[in-house]
N, C-alpha and C positions, 0 to 999 in steps of 0.2 A: 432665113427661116421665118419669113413675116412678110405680111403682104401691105404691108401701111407704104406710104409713096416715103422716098427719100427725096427731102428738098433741100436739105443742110447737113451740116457736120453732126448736129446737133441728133438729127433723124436716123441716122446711120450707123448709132450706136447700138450695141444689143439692150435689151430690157433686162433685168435680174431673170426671171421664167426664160428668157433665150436664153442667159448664158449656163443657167444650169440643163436646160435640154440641148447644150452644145456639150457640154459635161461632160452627159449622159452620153451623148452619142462616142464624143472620141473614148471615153471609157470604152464601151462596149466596143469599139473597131480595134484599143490595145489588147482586151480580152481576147479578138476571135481574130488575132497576128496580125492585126493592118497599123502601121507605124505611120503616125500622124499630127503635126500640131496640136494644141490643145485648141488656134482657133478653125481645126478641121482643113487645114490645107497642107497640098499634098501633092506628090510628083508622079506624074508615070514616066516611066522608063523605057527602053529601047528595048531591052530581053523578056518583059512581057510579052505573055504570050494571052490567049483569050480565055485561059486557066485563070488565071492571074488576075483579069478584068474583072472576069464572073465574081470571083471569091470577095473582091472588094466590094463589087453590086451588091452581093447577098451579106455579106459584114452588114454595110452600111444599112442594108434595108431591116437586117436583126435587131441594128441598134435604133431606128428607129421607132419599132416596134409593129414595121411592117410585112416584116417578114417572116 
């Protein structure tokens, strides 16, 4: 969620403002039924179907306020 280069352990950490716009996001994907880690990782499945895909796409793109 950031465009700064990772060159260390150190870099690769989220910022406070990431972690609460990760928050924010997996809130919103448990609001709108998408089951998710809190640090936004997550499985697809073999009985998904393109239903299934979509509804994630548009969660995800709700919560990030792109959608």
């Amino acid at each position: 969620m950031h465009d700064r280069p990772i060159v260390d352990y150190r870099s690769s950490l989220a910022t406070p403002e990431e972690t609460a716009k990760m928050t924010e996001v997996h809130q919103g994907l448990l609001s709108r039924g998408i089951f998710c880690a809190p640090t936004l990782a997550g499985t697809l499945s073999t009985p998904m179907d393109e239903a299934d895909v979509n509804a994630f796409v548009s969660a995800f793109a709700e919560s990030l306020g792109v959608g």
